[in-house]
C-alpha positions in Angstrom: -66.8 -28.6 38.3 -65.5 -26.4 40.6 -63.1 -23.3 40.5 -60.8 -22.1 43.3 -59.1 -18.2 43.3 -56.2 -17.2 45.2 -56.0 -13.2 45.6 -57.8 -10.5 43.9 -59.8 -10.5 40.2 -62.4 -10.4 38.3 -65.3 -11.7 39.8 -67.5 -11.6 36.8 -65.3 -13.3 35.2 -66.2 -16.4 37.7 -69.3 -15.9 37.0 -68.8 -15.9 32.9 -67.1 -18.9 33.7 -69.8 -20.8 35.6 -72.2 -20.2 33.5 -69.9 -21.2 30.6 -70.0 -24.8 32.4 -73.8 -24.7 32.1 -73.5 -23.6 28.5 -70.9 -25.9 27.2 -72.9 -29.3 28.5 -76.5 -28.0 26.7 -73.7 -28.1 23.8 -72.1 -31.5 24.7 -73.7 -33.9 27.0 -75.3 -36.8 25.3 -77.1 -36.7 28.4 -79.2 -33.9 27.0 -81.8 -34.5 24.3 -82.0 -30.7 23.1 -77.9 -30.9 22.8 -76.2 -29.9 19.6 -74.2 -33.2 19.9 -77.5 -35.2 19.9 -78.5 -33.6 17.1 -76.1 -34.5 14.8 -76.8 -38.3 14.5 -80.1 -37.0 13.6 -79.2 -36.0 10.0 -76.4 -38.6 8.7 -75.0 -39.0 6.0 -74.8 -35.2 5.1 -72.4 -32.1 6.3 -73.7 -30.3 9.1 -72.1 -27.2 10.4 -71.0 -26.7 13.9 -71.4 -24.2 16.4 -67.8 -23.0 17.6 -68.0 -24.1 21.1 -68.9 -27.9 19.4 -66.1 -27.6 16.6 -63.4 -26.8 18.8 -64.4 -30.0 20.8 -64.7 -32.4 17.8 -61.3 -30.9 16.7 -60.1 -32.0 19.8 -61.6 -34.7 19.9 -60.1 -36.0 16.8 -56.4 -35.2 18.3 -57.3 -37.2 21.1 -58.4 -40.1 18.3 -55.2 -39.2 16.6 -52.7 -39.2 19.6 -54.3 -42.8 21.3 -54.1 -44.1 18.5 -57.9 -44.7 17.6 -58.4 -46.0 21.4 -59.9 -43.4 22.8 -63.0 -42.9 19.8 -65.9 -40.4 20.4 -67.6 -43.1 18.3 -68.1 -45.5 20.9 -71.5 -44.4 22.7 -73.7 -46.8 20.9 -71.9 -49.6 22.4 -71.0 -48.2 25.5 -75.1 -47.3 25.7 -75.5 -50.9 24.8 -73.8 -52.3 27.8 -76.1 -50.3 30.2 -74.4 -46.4 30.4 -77.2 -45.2 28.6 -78.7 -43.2 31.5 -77.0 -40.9 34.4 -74.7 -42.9 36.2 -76.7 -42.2 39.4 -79.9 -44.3 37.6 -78.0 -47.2 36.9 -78.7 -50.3 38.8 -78.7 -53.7 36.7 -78.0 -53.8 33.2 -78.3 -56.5 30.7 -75.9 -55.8 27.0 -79.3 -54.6 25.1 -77.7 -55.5 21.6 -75.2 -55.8 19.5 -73.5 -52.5 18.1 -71.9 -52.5 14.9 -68.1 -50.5 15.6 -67.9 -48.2 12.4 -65.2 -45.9 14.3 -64.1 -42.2 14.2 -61.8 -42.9 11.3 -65.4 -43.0 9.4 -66.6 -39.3 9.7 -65.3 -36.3 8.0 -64.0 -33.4 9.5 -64.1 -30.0 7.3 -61.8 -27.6 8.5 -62.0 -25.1 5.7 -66.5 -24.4 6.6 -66.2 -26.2 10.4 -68.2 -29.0 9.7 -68.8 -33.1 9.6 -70.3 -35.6 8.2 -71.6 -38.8 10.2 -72.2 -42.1 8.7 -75.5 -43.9 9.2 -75.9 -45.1 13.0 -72.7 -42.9 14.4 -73.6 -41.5 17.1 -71.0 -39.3 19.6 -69.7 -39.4 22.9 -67.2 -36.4 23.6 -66.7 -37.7 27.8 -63.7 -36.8 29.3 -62.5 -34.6 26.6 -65.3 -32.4 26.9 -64.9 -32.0 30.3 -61.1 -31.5 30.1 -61.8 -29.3 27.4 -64.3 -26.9 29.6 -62.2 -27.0 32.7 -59.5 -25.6 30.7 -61.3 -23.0 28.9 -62.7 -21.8 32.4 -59.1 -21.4 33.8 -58.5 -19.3 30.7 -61.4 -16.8 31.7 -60.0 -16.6 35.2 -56.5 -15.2 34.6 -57.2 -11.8 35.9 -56.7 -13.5 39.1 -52.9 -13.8 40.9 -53.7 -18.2 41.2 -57.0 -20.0 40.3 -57.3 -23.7 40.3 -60.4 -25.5 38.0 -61.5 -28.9 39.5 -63.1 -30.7 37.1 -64.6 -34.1 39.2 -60.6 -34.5 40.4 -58.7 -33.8 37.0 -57.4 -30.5 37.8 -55.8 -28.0 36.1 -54.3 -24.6 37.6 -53.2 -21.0 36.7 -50.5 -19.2 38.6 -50.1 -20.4 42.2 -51.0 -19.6 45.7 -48.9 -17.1 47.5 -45.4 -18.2 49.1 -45.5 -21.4 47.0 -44.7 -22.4 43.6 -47.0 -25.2 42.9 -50.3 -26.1 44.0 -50.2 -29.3 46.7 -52.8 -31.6 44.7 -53.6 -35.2 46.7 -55.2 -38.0 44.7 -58.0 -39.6 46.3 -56.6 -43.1 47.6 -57.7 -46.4 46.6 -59.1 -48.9 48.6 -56.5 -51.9 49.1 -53.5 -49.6 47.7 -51.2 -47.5 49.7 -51.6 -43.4 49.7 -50.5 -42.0 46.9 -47.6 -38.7 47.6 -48.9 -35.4 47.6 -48.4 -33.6 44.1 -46.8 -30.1 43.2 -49.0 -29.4 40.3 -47.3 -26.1 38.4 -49.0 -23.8 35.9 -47.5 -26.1 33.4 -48.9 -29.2 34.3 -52.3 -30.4 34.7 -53.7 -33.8 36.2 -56.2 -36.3 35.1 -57.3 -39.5 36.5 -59.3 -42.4 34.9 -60.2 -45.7 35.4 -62.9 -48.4 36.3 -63.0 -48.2 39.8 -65.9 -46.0 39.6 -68.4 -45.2 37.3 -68.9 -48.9 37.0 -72.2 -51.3 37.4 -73.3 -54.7 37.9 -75.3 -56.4 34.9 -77.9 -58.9 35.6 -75.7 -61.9 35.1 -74.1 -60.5 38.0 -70.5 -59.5 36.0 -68.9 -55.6 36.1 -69.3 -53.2 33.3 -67.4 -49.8 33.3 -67.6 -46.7 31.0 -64.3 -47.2 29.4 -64.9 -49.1 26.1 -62.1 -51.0 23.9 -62.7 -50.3 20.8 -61.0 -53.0 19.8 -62.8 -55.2 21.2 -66.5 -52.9 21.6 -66.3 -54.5 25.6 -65.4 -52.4 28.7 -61.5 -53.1 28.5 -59.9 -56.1 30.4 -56.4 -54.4 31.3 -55.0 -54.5 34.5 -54.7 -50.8 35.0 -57.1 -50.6 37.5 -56.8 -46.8 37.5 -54.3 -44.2 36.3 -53.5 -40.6 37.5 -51.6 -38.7 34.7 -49.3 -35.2 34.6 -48.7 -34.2 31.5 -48.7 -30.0 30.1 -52.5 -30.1 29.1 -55.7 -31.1 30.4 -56.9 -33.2 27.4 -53.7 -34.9 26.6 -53.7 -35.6 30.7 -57.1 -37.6 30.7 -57.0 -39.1 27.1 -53.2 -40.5 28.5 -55.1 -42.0 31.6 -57.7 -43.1 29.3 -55.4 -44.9 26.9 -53.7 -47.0 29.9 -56.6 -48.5 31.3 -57.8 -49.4 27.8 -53.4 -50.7 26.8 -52.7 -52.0 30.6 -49.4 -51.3 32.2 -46.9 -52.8 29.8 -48.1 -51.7 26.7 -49.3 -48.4 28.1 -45.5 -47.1 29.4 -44.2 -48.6 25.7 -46.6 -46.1 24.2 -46.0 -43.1 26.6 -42.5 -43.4 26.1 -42.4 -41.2 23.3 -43.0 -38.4 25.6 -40.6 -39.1 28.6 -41.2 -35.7 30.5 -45.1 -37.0 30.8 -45.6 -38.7 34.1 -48.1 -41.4 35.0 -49.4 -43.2 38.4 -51.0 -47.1 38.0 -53.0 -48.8 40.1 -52.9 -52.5 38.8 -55.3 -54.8 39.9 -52.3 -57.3 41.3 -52.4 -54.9 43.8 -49.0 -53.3 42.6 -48.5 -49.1 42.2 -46.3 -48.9 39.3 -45.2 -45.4 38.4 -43.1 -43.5 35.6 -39.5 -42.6 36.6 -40.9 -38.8 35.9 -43.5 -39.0 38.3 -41.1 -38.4 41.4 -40.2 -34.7 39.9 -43.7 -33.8 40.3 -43.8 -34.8 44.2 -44.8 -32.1 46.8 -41.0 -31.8 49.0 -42.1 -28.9 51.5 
């Protein structure tokens, strides 16, 4: 994560802010044991009440549900830890699929807005990923404002207050993909924000020699099989930006554009593993011209 000012501010609020980072993951990671998160597959079957940093992420987390249309499901880390992401991505070398995870899927727990709290089946355990991070990054571009332009970098999804002086966007590049031509340089506005996802990294080889990668189908409790090898998408928030990108790898191409067209002024980037770059006829208004 990493946060960019333009001009004068508040420089403690920087500091609130990167410290909030280190907060929010001893809230969210499944990555650490003390987490919150973790510790709500430890009592199942009852209500547990949530911190506030951890209920507005599960309330987001169940838009995201709601808005993919159950593909992108905070319910899918038992599998995905079954085919070999269940360490840091830096420790992985060769996995084997460990066992076979039962899918009982986000439609399963209850939320409770009224006392901010939920209830986990038996053998649910969650994954909050990208939204978490999306989530954070734009909660730390919140605490920033005091500044004329500040930009939050969250591992290339991006999302920006203001802008620098004598422009009126931020010039964003995506990071090119081996194979496929250079992508345009963006104009990202104070209304937009960018995500990208795909399997291109965060992927591993299992013994049998095949790819896995992180992003899980529930529909099918495998890494998908689309051919969206990687998606870059603008759309007005951070979240809805990298569950969008998210949703494409899992839908493909085809499918994916049917289902974003529903929201025309969203605009999306895809690699497809053809080699093609296929993009959105809204994705040219978001082009850096200067």
């Amino acid at each position: 994560m990493q946060i960019v000012t333009v001009g004068d501010g508040d420089a403690d609020a920087v500091t609130f802010a990167i410290e909030g980072f280190s907060q929010w993951e001893s809230v969210l990671s499944r990555f650490r044991p003390e987490s919150e998160l973790n510790a709500l597959s430890l009592k199942p079957n009852q209500w547990q009440t949530c911190s506030p940093v951890l209920w507005d992420v599960l309330v987001t987390a169940d838009w995201a549900w709601r808005f993919s249309n159950g593909l992108v499901d905070p319910t899918m880390r038992g599998v995905l830890e079954a085919h070999g992401y269940n360490q840091t991505f830096a420790d992985i070398t060769s996995t084997n699929v460990t066992n076979t995870v039962p899918i009982i899927g986000w439609q399963h727990v209850q939320i409770d807005h009224t006392q901010q709290r939920i209830w986990l089946p038996q053998g649910v355990s969650l994954d909050l990923a990208g939204v978490a991070k999306s989530w954070a990054a734009q909660q730390a571009v919140q605490l920033v404002r005091s500044f004329p332009a500040a930009a939050v970098d969250a591992a290339g999804d991006i999302v920006v207050w203001g802008t620098p002086q004598d422009d009126d966007a931020w010039p964003i590049d995506i990071e090119p993909l081996a194979g496929y031509a250079p992508p345009a340089m963006l104009a990202l506005t104070p209304t937009t924000a960018i995500a990208t996802s795909g399997r291109d990294q965060r992927q591993w080889r299992r013994a049998n020699g095949s790819l896995a990668h992180h992003i899980i189908d529930p529909c099918t409790g495998a890494p998908s099989q689309s051919d969206v090898v990687r998606a870059s998408v603008i759309e007005p928030t951070l979240v809805a930006a990298d569950v969008t990108a998210r949703t494409f790898v899992i839908l493909g191409h085809h499918a994916g554009l049917n289902w974003l067209a529903q929201h025309p002024t969203y605009a999306a980037l895809l690699h497809l593993e053809n080699g093609q770059t296929v993009a959105t006829p809204s994705w040219d208004l978001h082009l850096w011209t200067k």
